[in-house]
N, C-alpha and C positions, 0 to 999 in steps of 0.2 A: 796307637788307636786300635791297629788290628782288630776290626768288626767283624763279624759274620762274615764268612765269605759268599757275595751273591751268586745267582746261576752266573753259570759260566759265559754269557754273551751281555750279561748287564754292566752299564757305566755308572760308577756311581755318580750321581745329580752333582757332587761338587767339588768332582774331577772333570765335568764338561763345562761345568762354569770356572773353572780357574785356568783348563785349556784354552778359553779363548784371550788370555792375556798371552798365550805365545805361540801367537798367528806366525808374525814375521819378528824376525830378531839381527841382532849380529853379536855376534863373538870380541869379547874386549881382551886380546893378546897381547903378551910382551910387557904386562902391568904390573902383575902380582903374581905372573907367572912367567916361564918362558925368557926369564931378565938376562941375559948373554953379555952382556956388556957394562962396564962401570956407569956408574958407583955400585951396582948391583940392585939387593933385594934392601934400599933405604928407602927412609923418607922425601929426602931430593926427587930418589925414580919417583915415587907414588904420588907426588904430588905435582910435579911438571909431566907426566908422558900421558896421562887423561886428567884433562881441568873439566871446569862446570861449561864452558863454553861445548865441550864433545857431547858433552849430555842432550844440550840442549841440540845442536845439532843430528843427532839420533832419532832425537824425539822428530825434527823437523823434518827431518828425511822421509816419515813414516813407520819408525821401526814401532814397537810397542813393546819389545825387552831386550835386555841384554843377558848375554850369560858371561857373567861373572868369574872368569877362569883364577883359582889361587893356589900357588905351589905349597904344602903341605910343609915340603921340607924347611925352609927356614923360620918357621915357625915352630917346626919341634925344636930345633937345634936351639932355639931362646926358650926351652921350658924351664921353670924353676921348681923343683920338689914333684914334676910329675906334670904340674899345672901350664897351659897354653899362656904366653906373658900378654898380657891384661892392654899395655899401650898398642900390640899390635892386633889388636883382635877390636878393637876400640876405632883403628883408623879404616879397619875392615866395614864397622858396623857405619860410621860416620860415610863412607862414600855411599854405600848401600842406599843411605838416608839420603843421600844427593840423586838418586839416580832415579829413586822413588818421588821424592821431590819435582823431576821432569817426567811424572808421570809413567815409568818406563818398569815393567815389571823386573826382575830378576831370578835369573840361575846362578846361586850358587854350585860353582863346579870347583871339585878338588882336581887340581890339573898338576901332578908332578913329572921331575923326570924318569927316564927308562929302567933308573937304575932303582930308582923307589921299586916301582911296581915288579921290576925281576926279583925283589926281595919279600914281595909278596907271595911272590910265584914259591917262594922257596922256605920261609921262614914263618912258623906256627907267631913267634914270638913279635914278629915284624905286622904281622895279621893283628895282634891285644893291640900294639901301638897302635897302626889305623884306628881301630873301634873304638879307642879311649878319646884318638884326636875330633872322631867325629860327634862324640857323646859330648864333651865339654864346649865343640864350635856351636856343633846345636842348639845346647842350651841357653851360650852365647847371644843365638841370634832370635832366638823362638820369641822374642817380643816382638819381633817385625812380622806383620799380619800373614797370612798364609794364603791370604786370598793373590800375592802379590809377590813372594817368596817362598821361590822353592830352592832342595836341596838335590845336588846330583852326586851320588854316591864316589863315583871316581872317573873320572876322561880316560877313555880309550884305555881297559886294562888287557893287559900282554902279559894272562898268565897261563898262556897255553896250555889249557886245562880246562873245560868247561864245567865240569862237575866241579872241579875244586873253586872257580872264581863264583858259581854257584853257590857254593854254601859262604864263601865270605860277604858277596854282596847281599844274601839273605841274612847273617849273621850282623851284616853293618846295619840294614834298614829298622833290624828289631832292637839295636841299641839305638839308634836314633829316636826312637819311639820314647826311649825311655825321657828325655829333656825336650821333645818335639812332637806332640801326642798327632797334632792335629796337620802340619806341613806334609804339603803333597809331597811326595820323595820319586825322583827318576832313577831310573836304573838302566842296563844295557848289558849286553853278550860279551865274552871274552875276542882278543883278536882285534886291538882296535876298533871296537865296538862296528862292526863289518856287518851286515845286513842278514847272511848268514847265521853268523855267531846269535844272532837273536835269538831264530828259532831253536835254538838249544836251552832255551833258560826254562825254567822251573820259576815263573813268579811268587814271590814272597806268597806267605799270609796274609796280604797286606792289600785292601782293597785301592788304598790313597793313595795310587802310584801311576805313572806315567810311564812306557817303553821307550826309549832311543835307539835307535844306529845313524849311524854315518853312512855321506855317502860321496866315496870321492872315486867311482868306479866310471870308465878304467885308469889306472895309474897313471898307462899310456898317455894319455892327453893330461890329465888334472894336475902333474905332478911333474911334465916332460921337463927335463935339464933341474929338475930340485937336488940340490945338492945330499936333503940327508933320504934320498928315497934310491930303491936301488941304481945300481950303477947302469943298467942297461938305459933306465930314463935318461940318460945321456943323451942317448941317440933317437930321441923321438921329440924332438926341438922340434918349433915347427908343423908338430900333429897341429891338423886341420880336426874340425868338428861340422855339422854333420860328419860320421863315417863316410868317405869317398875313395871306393878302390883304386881309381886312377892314381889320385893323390900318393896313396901309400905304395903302389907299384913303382913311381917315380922315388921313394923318399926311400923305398929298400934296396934300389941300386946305389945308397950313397952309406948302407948299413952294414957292418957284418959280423957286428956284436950277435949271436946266437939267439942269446935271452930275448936281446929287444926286434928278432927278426919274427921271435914266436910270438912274442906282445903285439906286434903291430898286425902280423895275422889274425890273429884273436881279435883286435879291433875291428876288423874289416869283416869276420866273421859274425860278429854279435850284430852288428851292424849298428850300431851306436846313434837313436834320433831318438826325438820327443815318442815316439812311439813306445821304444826300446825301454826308454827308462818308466814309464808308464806299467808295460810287462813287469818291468825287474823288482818295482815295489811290491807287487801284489801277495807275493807269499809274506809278505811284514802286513799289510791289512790283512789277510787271512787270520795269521796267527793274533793280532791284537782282537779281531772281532773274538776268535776262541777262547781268548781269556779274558773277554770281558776290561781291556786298556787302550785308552786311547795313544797314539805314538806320537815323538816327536820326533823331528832329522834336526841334532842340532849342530852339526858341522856340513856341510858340502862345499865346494869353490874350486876355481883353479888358481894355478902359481900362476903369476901375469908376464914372470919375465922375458921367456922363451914361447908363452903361447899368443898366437895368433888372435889380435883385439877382437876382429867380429867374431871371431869362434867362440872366443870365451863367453863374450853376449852373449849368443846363441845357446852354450850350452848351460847357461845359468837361467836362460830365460826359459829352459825347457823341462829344467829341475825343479826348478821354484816351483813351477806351474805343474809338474808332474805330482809333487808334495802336495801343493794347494787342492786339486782337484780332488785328493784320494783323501781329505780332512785330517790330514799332517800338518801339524806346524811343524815351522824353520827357524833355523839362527843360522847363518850364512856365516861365513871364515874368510875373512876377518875385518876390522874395523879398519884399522889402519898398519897392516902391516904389509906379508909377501904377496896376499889375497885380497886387497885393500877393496874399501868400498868408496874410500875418500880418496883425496893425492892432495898435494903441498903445492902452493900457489903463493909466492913470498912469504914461505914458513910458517902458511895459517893453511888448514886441512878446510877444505873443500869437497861437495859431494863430486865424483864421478859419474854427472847426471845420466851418462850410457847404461851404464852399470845400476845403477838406481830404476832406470825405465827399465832393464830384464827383468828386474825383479817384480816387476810387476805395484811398484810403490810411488805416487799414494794410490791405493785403490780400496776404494771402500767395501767391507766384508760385511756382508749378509749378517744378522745376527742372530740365525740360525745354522750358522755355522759350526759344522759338527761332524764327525764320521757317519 
């Protein structure tokens, strides 16, 4: 599409009308992507681990999109002469259709593993594959309306390099262009797509486009005893939310892992509340007002297993709301998995109505809702 590029502080008209399809969202993990366990990346997984029944459930929870996570890689590794193989790109488009069907917008997000993306980080030639794979899904999908489908360039890239993830994601958006003129396209900063990392980008040419980062800040608590997050998150089980020094002065007589003694001061020093997080967006609305884009956060959550149930309320209901206010959209992490929005009640997934009321869902949005 690549139009004009307008002043530097305007939205385009129909990037704030297709923003308001992803108000509130949640993240579909462990589907078509993220698959760890047999039978793997089949048709069995894809067609038992999200049915039409989760759709509709989504939809009744209040959500209004999902983002659509798909691992890249065993879809290359089925190409024939170059080509994306046709039955899996087919069963891609077909649930899409099901999700749309319950009303429910979507992100398409390319979600691989670490080892993908370090080969990005490292390999010109690893870079064509990407672009080819996005140029052909594209084209793929560019019959499903754009008012309703969008494209996210890649989940959290770790290519330690911001100039260099710079010109790839600018390089992927303007092949994307070529089979998908008119699809709003998300992009995001290197580094786990970190809040940070944003303000380092260089937005495309490209006025159809949405910002991202994540926000699962501090580790400390969002992430405490996750197994694949560093090792000091061991020892912060148990972080409480609100920030409360007492808390943490009690919880570092029982610490003496180094790392997580500095983590847990740093928590206590940021001081970590609805306010805090409020401050911490601000330089991500600054910079999107500068270029003229509207953002979205479409991961945040905490792991559930080690952290403290009201807290977690608490700090989901302080996020969500910190996004809301500052005219962010969300997609919360995750549906049903370590970050669930659901739980298992006779092996049928149910909402987590606590968890459902942080999020401040159903609540009716203004519809002039907008940055």
């Amino acid at each position: 599409m690549n139009a004009p590029r307008p002043p530097s502080s305007e939205v385009l008209p129909l990037v704030i009308s297709r923003a308001r399809r992803l108000r509130r969202g949640i993240n579909l993990s462990h589907w078509f992507s993220q698959v760890y366990r047999e039978p793997g990346y089949v048709p069995a997984h894809f067609d038992t681990y999200i049915r039409t029944s989760d759709f509709a459930l989504i939809r009744d929870m209040g959500f209004d999109h999902v983002r659509f996570a798909i691992n890249c890689e065993p879809i290359l590794s089925a190409t024939i002469n170059g080509r994306l193989p046709s039955a899996y790109l087919t069963r891609i488009q077909d649930r899409i259709c099901e999700m749309h069907d319950h009303g429910l917008a979507v992100i398409v997000d390319i979600h691989p593993e670490d080892a993908f993306k370090k080969r990005l980080a490292h390999s010109d030639a690893a870079v064509a594959t990407f672009v080819d794979f996005w140029v052909q899904l594209a084209g793929a999908l560019s019959p499903f309306s754009p008012e309703d489908t969008f494209f996210e360039v890649l989940n959290e890239p770790c290519i330690h390099n911001a100039a260099r993830w710079n010109r790839i994601q600018n390089t992927t958006v303007a092949a994307i262009r070529r089979t998908a003129p008119e699809h709003t396209i998300i992009i995001s900063g290197d580094q786990w797509s970190q809040l940070p990392e944003l303000l380092k980008l260089t937005p495309p040419d490209d006025r159809n486009i949405i910002a991202n980062f994540h926000l699962y800040d501090p580790t400390a608590f969002t992430h405490q005893g996750a197994g694949w997050s560093p090792a000091w998150a061991m020892f912060t089980k148990g972080l409480t939310y609100p920030a409360d020094p007492a808390f943490v002065d009690e919880l570092l007589k029982t610490v003496t892992d180094a790392d997580a003694r500095a983590q847990l001061a740093e928590y206590v020093q940021v001081n970590w509340s609805a306010r805090a997080y409020d401050d911490f967006i601000q330089p991500a609305v600054t910079w999107g007002r500068a270029h003229g884009l509207l953002l979205t956060c479409n991961e945040f959550g905490v792991y559930k297993k080690f952290s403290p149930r009201a807290s977690r309320l608490a700090w989901v209901r302080d996020v969500s709301a910190a996004l809301s206010n500052n005219g962010i959209g969300w997609t919360m992490w995750d549906y049903a998995g370590d970050f669930a929005v659901v739980v298992n009640e006779n092996d049928t997934r149910v909402p987590d109505h606590d968890l459902v009321a942080a999020l401040g869902l159903p609540v009716p949005i203004p519809e002039n809702w907008r940055l």
